[in-house]
Each structure stands twice: as C-alpha cells, then as structure tokens.
C-alpha positions as CSV (number, residue, x, y, z in Angstrom):
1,X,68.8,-99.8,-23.3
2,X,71.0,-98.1,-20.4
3,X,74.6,-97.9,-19.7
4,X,76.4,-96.5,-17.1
5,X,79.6,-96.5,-15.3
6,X,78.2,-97.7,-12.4
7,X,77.0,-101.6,-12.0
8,X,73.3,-102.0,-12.2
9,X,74.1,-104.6,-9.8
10,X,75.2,-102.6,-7.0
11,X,73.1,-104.0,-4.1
12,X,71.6,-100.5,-3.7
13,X,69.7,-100.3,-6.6
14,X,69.7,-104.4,-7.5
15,X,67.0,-104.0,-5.0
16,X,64.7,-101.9,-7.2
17,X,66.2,-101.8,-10.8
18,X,64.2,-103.1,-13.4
19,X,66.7,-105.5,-15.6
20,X,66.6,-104.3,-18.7
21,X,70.0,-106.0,-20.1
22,X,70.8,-109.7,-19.1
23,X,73.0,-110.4,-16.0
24,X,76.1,-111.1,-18.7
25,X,76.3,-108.1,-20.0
26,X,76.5,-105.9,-17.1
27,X,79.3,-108.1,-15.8
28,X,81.1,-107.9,-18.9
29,X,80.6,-104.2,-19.5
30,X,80.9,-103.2,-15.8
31,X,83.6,-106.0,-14.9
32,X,85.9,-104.1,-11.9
33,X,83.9,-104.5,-9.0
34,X,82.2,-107.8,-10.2
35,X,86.2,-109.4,-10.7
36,X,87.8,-107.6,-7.6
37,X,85.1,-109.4,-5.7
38,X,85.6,-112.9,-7.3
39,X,89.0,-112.3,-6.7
40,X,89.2,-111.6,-2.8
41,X,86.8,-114.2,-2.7
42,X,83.4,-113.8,-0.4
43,X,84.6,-114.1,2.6
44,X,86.0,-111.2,4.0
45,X,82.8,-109.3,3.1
46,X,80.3,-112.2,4.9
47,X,83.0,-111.8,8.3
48,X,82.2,-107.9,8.5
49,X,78.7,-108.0,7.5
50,X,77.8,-108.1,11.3
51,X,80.0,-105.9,12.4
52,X,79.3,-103.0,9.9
53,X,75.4,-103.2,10.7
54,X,75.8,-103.1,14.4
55,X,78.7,-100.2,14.2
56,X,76.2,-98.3,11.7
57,X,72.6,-99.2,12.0
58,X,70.6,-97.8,9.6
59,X,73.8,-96.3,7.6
60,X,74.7,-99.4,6.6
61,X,72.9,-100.6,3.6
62,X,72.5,-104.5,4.8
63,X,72.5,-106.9,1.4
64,X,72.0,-110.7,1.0
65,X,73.5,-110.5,-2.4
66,X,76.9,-112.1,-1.1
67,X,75.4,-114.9,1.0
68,X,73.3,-115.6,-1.9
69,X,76.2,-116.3,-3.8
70,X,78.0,-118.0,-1.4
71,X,75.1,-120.3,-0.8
72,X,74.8,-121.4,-4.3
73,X,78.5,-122.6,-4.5
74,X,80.0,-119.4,-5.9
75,X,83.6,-118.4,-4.1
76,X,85.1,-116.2,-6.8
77,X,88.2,-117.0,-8.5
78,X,89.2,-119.4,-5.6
79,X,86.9,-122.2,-6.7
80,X,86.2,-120.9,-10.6
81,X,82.8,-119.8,-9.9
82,X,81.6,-116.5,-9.1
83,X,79.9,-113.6,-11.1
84,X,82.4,-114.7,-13.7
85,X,83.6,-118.8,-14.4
86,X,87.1,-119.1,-14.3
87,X,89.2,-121.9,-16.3
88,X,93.0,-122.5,-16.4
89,X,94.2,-120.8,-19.0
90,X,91.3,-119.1,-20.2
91,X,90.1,-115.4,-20.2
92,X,86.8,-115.4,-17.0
93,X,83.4,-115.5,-18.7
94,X,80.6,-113.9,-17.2
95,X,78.2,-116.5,-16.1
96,X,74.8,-116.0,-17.2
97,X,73.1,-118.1,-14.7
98,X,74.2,-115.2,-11.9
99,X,70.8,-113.4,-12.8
100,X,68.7,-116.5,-10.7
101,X,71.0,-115.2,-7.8
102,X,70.1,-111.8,-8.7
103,X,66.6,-112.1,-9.3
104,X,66.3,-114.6,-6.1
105,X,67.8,-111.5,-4.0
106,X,65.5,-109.1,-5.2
107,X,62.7,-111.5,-3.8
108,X,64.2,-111.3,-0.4
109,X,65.0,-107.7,-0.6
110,X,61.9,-106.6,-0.6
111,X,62.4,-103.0,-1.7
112,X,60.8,-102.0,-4.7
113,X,57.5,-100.2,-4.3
114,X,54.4,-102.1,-4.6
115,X,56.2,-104.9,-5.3
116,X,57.2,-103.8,-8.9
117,X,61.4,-103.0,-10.7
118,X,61.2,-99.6,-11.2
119,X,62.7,-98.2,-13.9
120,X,66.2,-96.1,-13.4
121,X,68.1,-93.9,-15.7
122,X,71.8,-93.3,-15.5
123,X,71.7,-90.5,-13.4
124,X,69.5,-92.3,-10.8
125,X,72.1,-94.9,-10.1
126,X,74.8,-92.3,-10.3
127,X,73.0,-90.2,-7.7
128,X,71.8,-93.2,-5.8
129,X,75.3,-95.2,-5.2
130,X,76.8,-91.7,-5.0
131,X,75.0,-89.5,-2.7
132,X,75.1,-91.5,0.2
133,X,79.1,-91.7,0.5
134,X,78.7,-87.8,-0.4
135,X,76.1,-88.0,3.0
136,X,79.0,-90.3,4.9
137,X,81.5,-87.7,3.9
138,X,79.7,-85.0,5.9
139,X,79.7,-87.1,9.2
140,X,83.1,-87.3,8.6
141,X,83.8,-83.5,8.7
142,X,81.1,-82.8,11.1
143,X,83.2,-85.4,13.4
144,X,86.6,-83.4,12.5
145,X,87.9,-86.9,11.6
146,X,89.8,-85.1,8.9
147,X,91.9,-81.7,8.6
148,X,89.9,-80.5,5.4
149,X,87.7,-81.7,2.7
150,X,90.7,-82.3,0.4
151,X,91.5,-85.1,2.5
152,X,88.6,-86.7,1.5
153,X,89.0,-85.7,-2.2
154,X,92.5,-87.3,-2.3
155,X,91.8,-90.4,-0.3
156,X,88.5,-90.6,-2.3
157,X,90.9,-90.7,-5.7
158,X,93.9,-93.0,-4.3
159,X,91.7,-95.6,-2.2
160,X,88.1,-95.5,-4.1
161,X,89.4,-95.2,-7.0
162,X,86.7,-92.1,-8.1
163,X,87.4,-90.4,-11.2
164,X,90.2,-87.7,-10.9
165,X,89.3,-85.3,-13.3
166,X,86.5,-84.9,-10.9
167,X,88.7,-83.6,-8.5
168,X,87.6,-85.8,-5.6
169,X,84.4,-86.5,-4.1
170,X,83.5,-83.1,-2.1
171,X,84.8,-81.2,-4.9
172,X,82.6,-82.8,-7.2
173,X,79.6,-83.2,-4.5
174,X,79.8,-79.0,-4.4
175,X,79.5,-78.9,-8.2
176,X,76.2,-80.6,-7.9
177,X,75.4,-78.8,-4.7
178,X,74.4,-79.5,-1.3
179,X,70.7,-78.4,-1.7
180,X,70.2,-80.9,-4.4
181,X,71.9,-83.9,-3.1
182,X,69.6,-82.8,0.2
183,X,66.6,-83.0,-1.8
184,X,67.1,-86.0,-3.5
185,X,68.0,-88.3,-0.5
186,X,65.3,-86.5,1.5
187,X,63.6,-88.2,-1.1
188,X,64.7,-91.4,-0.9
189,X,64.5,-91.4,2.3
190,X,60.9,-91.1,2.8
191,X,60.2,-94.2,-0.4
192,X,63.3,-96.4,0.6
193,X,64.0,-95.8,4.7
194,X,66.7,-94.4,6.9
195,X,69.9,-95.3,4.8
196,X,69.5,-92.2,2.7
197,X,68.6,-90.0,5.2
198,X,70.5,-86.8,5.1
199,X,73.0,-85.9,7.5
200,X,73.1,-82.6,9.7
201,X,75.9,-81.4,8.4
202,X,74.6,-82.0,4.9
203,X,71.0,-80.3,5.7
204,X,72.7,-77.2,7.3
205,X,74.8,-76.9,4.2
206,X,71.8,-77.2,2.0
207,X,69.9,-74.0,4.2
208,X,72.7,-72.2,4.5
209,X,73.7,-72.4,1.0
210,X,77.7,-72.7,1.5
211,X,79.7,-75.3,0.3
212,X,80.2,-78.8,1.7
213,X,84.4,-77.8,1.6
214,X,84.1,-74.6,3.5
215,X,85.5,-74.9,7.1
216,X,82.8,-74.6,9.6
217,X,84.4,-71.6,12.0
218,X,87.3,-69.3,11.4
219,X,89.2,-71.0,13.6
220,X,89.1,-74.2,11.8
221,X,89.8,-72.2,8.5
222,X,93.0,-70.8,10.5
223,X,94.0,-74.0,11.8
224,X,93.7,-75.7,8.9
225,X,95.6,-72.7,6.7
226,X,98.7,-73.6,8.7
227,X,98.8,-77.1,8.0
C-alpha cells in the first residue's frame, strides 16, 4: 500500500488512480481538505465552477466530483453528510459509502487510458497535483502580476498552506528544476490533454536552463532590488 500527503482523491488523479486503500481510509488519513470542504459546504465551489472554466479553458481542470456529491444528498457538515458523517456531539466519521461517489465519478470522467486505473506512486501524485500550480505560477510572473517570485513563495505558505520548510512553491519548484517539471507535464500533456500543458515561461526556463525565481531582464532585477 501507498501513502502520501496528498489525497488520492484529489479530482486530478481520482480520475486515473487505481484504489488501492478503501475510500475510509484516505479520508481519515488525509482528512484537511476532505473536512474543510464539508465544512464550507458544496456550494460555493458548484457557484464558481462556471465561471472558473470559462475564465480558464483548458487550465482549469473541470471535475464532477462535487456535483456528484451534492446530488447524492451530501452537503458537508451543514446537513451531517459529506465525505465524513457528522453527529451532535460526536467526533466526524469518514463514510465508507463515499467510494460509490468516487467510483461513479471516475465512470464519468473518462480519463484513464484504455479504460483501465492506472497505478500511481507517491511521487506521481506529488508531481501531478503539484506541477500544474508550479505551471500557473509561471503565468503569473510572465504576466508581472507579482513583484518577485518570493511573493509567490510567501503567499504560497500563508494562503495554501504549502509546507514551509520548503521555502515556498518556486523555491521548491527550482530545487526540482524547470527542465524536469517541463518534461513531465509535456508528458502529461500529450496522455491526459491541455491542462498540463507547459507554459512559455516554464518551457523557456527549461531551454535556457535558469531558474524559475530569476528576474527576466535587468531592469526587472533593478526594479525589483529597490523594493
């Protein structure tokens, strides 16, 4: 068996994971993301859904998962039912019979190849939840919507919660380097479809060989120095 510190159950890789560990155990060994869910309830994420895919097209990895839940009863906390079953005065229980949702969504995903769960290690579903907000992070500096790459690391470790001791996300994407995050969603790309393609930015610094944090001219490098 597998364990990781990312969920299996991430709709990324739900899609072509092979289950190896039942539905209850992932919940109860992976519970933030399962409980923070259940706990802002279903909603807010079925409002945006629209939204997200026509601001981001291909870029936005478009799930089921949550209307699957929502159609089978399940609200979260709000109504006891969710990945895990609530009762008053009771610790939350993962509920086993989540996996039917899961295995239901897989049917509709339509993702794995041939037809067939493939089988992941832990550095698979690192790499594949990872790499594209890595990817998402180079648009961002390629659109100059931040100063420096810091930015991201710290906003990375105060809003997403990311490890760190890892120093942030593009201080930890250069420590794995550009050329292999390139190659690996080029990769993915060509078996899974546009969502992992590789951004510009992210191809150039894979030729070029320099890292992901390095300002682009020396004027940037100056402008950013002063601030």
């Amino acid at each position: 068996t597998m364990h990781s510190a990312v969920p299996r159950h991430h709709p990324l890789t739900v899609s072509i994971f092979l289950n190896a560990i039942h539905m209850s155990s992932y919940v109860w060994l992976f519970p933030f993301p399962y409980r923070l869910q259940d706990l802002a309830g279903y909603g807010v994420a079925l409002a945006v859904k629209d939204i997200y895919a026509a601001a981001f097209g291909t870029r936005n990895f478009n799930s089921v998962l949550v209307d699957l839940m929502a159609e089978t009863g399940r609200q979260g906390k709000s109504n006891g039912k969710g990945y895990y079953l609530y009762e008053k005065g009771a610790k939350p229980k993962p509920d086993p019979n989540v996996q039917l949702v899961i295995d239901e969504y897989r049917k509709q995903a339509k993702t794995m190849p041939a037809g067939k769960p493939v089988t992941l290690s832990d550095q698979d579903i690192l790499e594949m939840v990872f790499f594209p907000v890595v990817n998402e992070a180079c648009r961002v500096m390629d659109e100059n919507v931040v100063i420096r790459a810091a930015d991201l690391d710290i906003a990375s470790v105060l809003g997403m919660g990311f490890p760190k001791y890892r120093g942030g996300l593009v201080f930890w994407a250069d420590t794995v380097g550009a050329s292999y995050i390139h190659s690996k969603l080029s990769k993915w790309a060509e078996a899974y479809g546009d969502f992992f393609k590789p951004s510009s930015y992210l191809e150039e610094r894979a030729k070029s060989g320099r890292p992901l944090a390095a300002p682009r001219t020396a004027h940037q490098a100056s402008t950013r120095s002063r601030m």
